[in-house]
C-alpha positions as a LaTeX table, in Angstrom:
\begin{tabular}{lrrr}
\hline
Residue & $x$ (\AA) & $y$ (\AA) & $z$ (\AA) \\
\hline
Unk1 & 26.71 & 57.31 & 32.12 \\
Unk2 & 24.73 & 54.26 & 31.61 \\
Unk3 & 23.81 & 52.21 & 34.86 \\
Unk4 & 24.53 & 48.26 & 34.01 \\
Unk5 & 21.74 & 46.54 & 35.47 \\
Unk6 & 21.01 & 42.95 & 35.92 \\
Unk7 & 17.99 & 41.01 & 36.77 \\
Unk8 & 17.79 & 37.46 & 38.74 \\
Unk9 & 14.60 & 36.12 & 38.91 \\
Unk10 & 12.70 & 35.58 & 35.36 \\
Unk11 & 9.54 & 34.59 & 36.97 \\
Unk12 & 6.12 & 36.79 & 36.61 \\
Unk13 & 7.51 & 39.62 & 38.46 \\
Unk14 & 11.22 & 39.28 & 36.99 \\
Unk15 & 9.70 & 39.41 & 33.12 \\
Unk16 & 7.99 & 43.03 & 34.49 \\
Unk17 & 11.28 & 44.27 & 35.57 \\
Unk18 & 13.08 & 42.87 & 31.95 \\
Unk19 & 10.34 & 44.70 & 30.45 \\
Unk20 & 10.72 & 47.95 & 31.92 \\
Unk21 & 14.71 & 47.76 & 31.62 \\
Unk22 & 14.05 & 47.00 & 27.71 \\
Unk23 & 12.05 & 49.64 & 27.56 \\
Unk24 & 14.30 & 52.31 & 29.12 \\
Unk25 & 16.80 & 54.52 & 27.14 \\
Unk26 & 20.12 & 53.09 & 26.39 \\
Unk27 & 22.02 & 56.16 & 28.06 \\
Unk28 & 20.14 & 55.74 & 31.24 \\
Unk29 & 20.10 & 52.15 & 31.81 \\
Unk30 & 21.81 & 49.23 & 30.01 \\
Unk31 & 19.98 & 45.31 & 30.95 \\
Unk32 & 23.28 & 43.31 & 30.77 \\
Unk33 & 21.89 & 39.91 & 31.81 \\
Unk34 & 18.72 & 37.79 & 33.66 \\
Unk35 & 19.79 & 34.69 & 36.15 \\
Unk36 & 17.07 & 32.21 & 36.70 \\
Unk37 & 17.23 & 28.35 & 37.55 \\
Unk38 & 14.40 & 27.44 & 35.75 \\
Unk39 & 15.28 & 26.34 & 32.19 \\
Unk40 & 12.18 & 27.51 & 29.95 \\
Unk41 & 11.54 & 30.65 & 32.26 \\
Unk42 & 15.29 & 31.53 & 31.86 \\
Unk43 & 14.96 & 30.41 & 27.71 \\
Unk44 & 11.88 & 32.99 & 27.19 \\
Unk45 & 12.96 & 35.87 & 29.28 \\
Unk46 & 16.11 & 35.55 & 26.68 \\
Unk47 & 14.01 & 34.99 & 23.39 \\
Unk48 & 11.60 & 38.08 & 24.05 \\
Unk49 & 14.05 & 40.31 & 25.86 \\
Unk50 & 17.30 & 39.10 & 23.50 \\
Unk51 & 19.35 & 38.94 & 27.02 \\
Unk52 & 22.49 & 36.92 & 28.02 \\
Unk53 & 21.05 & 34.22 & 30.63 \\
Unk54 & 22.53 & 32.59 & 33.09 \\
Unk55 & 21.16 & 29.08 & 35.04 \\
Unk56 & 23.31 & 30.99 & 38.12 \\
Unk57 & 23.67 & 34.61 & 39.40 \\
Unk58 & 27.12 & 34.17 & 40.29 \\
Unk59 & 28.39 & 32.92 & 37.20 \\
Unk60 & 26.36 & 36.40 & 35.82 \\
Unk61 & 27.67 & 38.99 & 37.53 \\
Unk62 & 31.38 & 37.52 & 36.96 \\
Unk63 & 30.56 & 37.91 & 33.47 \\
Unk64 & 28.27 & 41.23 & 33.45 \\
Unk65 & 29.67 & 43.37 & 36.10 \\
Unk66 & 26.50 & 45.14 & 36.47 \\
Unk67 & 26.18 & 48.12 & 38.53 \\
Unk68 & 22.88 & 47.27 & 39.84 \\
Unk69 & 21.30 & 44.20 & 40.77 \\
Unk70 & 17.76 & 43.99 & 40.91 \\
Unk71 & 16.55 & 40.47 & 42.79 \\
Unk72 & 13.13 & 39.30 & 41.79 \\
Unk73 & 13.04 & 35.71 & 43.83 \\
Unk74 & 11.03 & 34.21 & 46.58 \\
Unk75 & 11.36 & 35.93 & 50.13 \\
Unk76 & 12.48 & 33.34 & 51.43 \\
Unk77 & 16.20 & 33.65 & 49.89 \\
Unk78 & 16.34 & 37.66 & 49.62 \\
Unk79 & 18.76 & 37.29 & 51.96 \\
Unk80 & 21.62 & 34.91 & 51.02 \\
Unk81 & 21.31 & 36.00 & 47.26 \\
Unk82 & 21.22 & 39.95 & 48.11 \\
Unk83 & 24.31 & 39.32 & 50.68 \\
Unk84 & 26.33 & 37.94 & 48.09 \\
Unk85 & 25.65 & 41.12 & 45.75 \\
Unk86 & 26.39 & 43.35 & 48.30 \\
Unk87 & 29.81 & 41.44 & 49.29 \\
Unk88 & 30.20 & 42.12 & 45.47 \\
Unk89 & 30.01 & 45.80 & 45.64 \\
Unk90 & 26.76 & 46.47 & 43.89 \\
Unk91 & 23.86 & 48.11 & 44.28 \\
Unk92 & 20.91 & 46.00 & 45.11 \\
Unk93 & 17.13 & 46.82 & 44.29 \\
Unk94 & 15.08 & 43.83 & 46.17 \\
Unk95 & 11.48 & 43.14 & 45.68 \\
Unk96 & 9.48 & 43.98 & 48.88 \\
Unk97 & 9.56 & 42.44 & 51.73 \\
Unk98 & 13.22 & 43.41 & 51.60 \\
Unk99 & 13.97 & 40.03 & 53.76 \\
Unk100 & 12.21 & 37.40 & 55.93 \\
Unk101 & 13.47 & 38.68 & 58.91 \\
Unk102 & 13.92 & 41.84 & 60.53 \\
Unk103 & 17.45 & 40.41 & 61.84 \\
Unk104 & 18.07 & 39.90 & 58.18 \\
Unk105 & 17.60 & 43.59 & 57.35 \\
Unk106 & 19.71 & 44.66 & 59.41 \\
Unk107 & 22.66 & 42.77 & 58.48 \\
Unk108 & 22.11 & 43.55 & 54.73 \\
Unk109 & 22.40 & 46.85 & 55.99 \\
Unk110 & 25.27 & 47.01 & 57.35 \\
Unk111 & 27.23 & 45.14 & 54.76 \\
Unk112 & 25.82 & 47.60 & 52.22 \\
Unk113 & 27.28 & 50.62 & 54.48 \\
Unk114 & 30.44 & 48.85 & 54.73 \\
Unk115 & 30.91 & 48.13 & 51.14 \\
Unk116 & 29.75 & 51.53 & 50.20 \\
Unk117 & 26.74 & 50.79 & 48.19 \\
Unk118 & 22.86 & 51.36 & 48.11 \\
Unk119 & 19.97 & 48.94 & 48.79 \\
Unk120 & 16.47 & 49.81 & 47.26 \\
Unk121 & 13.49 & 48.06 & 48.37 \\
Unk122 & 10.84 & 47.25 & 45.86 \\
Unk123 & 7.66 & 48.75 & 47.46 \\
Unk124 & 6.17 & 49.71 & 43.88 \\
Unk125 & 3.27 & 51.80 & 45.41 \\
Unk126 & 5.32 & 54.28 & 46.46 \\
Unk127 & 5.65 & 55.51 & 43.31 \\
Unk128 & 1.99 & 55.04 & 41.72 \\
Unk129 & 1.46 & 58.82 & 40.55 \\
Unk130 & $-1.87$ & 58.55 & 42.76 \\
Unk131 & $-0.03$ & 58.57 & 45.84 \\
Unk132 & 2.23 & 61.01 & 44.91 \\
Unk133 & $-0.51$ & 63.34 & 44.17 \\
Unk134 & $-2.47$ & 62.28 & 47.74 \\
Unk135 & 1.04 & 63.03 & 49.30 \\
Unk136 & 1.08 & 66.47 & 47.48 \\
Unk137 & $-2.09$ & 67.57 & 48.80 \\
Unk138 & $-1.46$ & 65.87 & 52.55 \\
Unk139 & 2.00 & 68.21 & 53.08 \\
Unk140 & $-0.04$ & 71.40 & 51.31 \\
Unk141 & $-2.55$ & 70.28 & 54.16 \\
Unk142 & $-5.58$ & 69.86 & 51.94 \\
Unk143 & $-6.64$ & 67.21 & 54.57 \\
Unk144 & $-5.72$ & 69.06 & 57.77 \\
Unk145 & $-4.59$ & 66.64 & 60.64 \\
Unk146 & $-4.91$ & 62.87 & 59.33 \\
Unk147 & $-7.25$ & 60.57 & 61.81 \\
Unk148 & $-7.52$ & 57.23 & 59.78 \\
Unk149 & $-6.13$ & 55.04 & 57.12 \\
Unk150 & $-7.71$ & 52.25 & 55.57 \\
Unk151 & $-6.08$ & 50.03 & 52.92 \\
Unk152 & $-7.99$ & 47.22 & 51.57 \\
Unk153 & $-5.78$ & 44.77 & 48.93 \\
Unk154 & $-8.30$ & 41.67 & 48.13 \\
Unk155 & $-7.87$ & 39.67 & 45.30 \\
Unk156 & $-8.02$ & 35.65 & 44.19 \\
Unk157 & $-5.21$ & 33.05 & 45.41 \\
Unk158 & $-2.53$ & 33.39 & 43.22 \\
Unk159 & $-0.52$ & 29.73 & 42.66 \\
Unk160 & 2.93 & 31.79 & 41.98 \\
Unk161 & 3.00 & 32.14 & 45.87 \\
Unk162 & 4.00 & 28.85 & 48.04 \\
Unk163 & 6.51 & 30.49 & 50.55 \\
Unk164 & 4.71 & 32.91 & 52.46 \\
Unk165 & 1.45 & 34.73 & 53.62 \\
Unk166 & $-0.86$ & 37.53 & 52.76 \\
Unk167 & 0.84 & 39.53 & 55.86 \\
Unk168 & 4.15 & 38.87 & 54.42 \\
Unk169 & 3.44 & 39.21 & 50.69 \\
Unk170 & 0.57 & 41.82 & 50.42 \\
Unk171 & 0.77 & 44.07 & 53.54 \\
Unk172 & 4.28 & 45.92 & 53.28 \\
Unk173 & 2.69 & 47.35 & 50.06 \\
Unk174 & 0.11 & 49.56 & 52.42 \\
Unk175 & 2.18 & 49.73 & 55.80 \\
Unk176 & 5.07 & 51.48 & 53.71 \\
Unk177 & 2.05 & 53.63 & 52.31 \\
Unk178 & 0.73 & 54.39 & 55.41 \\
Unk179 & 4.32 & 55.00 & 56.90 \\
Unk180 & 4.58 & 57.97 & 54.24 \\
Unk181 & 1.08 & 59.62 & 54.33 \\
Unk182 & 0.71 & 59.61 & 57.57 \\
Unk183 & 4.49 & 60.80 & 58.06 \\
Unk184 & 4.43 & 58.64 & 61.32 \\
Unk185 & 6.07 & 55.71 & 62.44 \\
Unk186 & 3.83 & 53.04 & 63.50 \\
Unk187 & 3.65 & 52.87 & 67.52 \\
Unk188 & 1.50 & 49.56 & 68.42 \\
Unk189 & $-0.70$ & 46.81 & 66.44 \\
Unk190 & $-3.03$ & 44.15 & 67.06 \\
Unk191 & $-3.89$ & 41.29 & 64.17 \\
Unk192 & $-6.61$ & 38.49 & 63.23 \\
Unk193 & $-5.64$ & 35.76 & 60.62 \\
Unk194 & $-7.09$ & 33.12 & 58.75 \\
Unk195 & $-6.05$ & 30.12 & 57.27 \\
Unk196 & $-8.65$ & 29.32 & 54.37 \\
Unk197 & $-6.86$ & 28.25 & 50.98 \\
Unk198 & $-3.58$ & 28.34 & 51.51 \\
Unk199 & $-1.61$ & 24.99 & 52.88 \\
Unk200 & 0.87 & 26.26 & 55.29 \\
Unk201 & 0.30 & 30.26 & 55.39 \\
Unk202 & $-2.31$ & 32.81 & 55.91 \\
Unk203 & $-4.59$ & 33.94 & 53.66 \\
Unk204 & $-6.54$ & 36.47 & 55.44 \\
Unk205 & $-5.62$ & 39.70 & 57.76 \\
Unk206 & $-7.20$ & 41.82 & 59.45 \\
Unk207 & $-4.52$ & 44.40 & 61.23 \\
Unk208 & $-4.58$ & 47.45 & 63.16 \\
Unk209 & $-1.88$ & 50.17 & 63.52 \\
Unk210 & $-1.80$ & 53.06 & 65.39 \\
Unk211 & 0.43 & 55.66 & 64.55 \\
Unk212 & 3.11 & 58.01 & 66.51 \\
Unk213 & 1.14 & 61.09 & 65.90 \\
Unk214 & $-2.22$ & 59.24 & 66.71 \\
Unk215 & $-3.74$ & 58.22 & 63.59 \\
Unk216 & $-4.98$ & 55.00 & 63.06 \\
Unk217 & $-4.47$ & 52.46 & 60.19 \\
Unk218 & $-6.87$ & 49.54 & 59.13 \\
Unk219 & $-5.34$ & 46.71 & 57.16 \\
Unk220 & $-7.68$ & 44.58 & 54.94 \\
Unk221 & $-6.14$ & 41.97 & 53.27 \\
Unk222 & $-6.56$ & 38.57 & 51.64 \\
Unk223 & $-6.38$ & 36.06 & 48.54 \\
Unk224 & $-9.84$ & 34.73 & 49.33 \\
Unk225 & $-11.86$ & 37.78 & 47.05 \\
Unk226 & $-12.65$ & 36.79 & 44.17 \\
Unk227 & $-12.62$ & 39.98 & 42.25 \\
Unk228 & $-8.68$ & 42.39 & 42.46 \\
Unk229 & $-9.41$ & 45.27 & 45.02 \\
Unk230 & $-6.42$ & 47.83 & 45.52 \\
Unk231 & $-8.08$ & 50.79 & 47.56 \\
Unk232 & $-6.89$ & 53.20 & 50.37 \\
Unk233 & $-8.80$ & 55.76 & 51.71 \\
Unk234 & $-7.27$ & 58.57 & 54.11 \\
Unk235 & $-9.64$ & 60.91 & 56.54 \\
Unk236 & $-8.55$ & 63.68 & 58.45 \\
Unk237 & $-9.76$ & 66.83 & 59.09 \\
Unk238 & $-10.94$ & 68.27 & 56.02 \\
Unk239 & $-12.30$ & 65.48 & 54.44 \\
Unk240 & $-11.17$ & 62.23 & 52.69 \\
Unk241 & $-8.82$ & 61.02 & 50.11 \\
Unk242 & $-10.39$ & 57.75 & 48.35 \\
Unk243 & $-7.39$ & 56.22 & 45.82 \\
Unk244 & $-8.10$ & 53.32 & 43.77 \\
Unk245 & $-4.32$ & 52.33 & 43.23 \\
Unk246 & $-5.13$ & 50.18 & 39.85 \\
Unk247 & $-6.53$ & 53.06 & 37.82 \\
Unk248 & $-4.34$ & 55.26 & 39.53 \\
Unk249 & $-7.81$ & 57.48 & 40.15 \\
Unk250 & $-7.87$ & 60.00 & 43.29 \\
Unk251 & $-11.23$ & 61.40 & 44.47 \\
Unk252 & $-11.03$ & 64.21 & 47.57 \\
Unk253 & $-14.71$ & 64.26 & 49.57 \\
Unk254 & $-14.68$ & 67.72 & 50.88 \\
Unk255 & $-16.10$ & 67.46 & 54.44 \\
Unk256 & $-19.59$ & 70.82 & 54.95 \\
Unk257 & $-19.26$ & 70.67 & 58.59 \\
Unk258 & $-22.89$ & 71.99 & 59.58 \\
Unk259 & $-24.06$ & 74.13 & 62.35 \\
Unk260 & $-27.21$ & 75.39 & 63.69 \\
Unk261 & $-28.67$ & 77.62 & 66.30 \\
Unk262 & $-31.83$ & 75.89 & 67.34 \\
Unk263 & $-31.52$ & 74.00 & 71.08 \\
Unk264 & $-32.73$ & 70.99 & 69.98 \\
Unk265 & $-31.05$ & 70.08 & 66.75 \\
Unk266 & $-27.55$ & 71.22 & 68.17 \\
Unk267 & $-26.35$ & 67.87 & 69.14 \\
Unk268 & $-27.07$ & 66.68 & 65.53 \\
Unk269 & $-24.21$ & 69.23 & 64.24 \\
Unk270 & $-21.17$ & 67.71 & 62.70 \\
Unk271 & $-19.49$ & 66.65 & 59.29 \\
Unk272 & $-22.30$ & 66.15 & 55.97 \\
Unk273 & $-20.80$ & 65.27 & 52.81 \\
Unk274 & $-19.56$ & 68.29 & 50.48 \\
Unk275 & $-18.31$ & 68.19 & 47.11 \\
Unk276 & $-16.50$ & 65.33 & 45.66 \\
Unk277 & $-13.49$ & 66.26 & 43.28 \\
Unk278 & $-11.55$ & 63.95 & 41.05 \\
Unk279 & $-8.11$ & 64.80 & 41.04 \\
Unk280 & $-6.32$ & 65.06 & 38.07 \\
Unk281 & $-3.52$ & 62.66 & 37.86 \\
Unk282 & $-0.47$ & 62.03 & 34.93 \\
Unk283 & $-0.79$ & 58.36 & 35.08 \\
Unk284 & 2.47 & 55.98 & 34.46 \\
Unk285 & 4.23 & 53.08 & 34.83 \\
Unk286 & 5.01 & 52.77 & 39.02 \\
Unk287 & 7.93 & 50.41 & 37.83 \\
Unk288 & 9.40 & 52.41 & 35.38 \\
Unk289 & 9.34 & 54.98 & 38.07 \\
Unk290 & 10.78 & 53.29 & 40.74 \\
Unk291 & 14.02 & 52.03 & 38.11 \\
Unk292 & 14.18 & 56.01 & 37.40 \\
Unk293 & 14.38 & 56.78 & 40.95 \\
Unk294 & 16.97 & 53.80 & 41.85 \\
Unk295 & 19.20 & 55.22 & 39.10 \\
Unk296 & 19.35 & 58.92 & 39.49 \\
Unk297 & 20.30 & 57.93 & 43.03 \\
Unk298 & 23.36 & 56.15 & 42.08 \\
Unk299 & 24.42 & 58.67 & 39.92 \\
Unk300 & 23.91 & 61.36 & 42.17 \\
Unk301 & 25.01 & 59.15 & 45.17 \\
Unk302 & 21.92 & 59.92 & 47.28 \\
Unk303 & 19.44 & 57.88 & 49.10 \\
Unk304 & 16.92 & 55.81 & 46.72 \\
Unk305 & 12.65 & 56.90 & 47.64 \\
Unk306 & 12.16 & 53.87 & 49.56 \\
Unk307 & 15.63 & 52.66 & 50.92 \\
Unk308 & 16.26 & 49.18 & 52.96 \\
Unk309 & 15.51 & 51.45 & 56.16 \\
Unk310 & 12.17 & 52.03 & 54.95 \\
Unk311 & 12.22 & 48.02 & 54.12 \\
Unk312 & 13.50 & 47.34 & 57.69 \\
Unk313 & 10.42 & 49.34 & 59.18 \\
Unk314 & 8.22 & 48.27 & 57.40 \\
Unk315 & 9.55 & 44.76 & 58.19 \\
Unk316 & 9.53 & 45.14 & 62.11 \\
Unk317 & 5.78 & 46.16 & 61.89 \\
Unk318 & 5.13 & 42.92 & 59.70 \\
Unk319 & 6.72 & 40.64 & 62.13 \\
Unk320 & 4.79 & 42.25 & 64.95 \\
Unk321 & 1.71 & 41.32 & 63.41 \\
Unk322 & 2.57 & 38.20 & 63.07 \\
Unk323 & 3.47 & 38.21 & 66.54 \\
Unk324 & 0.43 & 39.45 & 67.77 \\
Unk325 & $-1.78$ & 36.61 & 66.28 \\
Unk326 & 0.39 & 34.00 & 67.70 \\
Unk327 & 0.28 & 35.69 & 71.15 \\
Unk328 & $-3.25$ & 36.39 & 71.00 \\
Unk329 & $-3.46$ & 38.91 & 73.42 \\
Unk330 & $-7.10$ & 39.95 & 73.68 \\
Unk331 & $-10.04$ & 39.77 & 75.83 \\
Unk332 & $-12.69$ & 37.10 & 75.51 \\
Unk333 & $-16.71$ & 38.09 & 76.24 \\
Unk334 & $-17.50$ & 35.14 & 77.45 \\
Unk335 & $-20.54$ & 33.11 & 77.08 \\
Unk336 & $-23.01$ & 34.81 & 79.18 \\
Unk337 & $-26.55$ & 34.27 & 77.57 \\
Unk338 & $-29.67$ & 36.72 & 78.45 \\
Unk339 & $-32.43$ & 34.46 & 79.47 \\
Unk340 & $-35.91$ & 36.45 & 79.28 \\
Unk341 & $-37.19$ & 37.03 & 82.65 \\
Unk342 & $-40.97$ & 35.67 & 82.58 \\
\hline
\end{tabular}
């Protein structure tokens, strides 16, 4: 059975998702139809995609009847459009974060258990074959116990974004990431922002988490680098992971913990470097993916990978990073200055 699907959103991120859907085989997904209120967005996705369009959603899925709706729009009305789908019966896939609120979430959650249908949150990195093979190793405890994460997702100021910040737009990607190596929930964090480019957001964040079984994440984030960074790196016992999520490359750097038996170097004896593999990894699509995964849960009428659970989490720990930078809860040194005694 073919799964109907039907995009709204035809901006950079909606003509992805109209790609991918093109692109997929006709008995496993069928692109009925792309919403967007922008006329010459709206006229191109339907010139290079040859899709019905539609200036509004509604209007679209009274004609389509998809099965799925996938809603590629600003945060800021995830919400109201994805509550209307779900009133409608159909499955949702939203684009991360999965709302602007964690109250949000929540009641998108339980209309979509009361109408019987799935939500699907759009946290793409999830399903970058990189990560998959990092979690592969992690559970067949290649790493041993895992001590520290460290994402760092840098990059230019991008104009598409108006309606929120770096902690908003950027971070879910490696908070859900970190949620599912470390296969923790995340306990406590603290957060510094900045304010550099952008006119009413931030720009910059600098975030620590610290996870239920006592691992610790670092989140390094901003639109102020002028060169596109997507890294994490993952230490634990046994070594360390380094995954550069662009190239989809994985390198493992074997910890040689040294020893000795002479008194006086003893204290020196700890972890050296040992040998650095690259991990071979079938590379594809994360997108494609994702759309495979949404779909072979509807048909088998299971849970999606990432479901609006995982976007509620991941949600809660945004907002309390936000929340921590407004309460600013931390303890100032002071200005005590050294004067040299004469």
């Amino acid at each position: 059975m073919s799964i109907r699907i039907a995009v709204i959103g035809a901006g950079s991120m909606g003509m992805n998702h109209l790609r991918v859907l093109r692109e997929l085989p006709e008995e496993q997904a069928q692109l009925v139809g792309v919403a967007e209120t922008h006329e010459a967005a709206l006229k191109w996705a339907m010139s290079r995609f040859h899709v019905p369009g539609f200036r509004d959603y509604r209007h679209m899925l009274d004609i389509t009847l998809p099965d799925l709706v996938s809603i590629v729009v600003p945060t800021c009305i995830h919400y109201e459009i994805a509550a209307y789908v779900l009133e409608r019966g159909m499955h949702v896939l939203i684009e991360k974060p999965i709302t602007s609120t964690p109250e949000e979430a929540i009641s998108l959650l339980e209309l979509a258990e009361l109408r019987g249908v799935k939500i699907a949150v759009g946290h793409i990195e999830r399903f970058n074959p990189a990560i998959t093979e990092v979690k592969r190793g992690l559970v067949a405890g290649k790493l041993g116990k895992v001590f520290h994460l460290h994402a760092r997702r840098l990059g230019p100021f991008p104009s598409r974004i108006s309606d929120v910040g770096v902690t908003l737009d950027l971070a879910p990607h490696d908070i859900d990431v970190m949620r599912y190596l470390a296969d923790a929930e995340i306990e406590h964090v603290y957060a510094e922002t900045q304010r550099i480019l952008h006119a009413t957001c931030e720009d910059l964040l600098l975030g620590l988490l610290r996870f239920s079984n006592e691992a610790t994440g670092v989140l390094d984030v901003n639109w102020l680098t002028p060169t596109k960074v997507r890294e994490i790196s993952i230490t634990g016992e046994k070594g360390m992971y380094l995954v550069n999520y662009l190239t989809q490359d994985v390198y493992f750097y074997e910890n040689d913990y040294t020893g000795t038996t002479w008194d006086a170097l003893r204290s020196l004896t700890g972890v050296s470097e040992g040998t650095m593999t690259r991990l071979k990894v079938q590379k594809a699509e994360p997108l494609r993916l994702e759309y495979e995964d949404v779909i072979a849960a509807i048909r088998e009428d299971r849970a999606p990978t990432v479901s609006g659970e995982d976007g509620l989490a991941v949600l809660r720990v945004v907002s309390k990073l936000v929340e921590t930078t407004r309460q600013r809860n931390f303890v100032d040194i002071g200005s005590t200055v050294f004067s040299k005694v004469q």
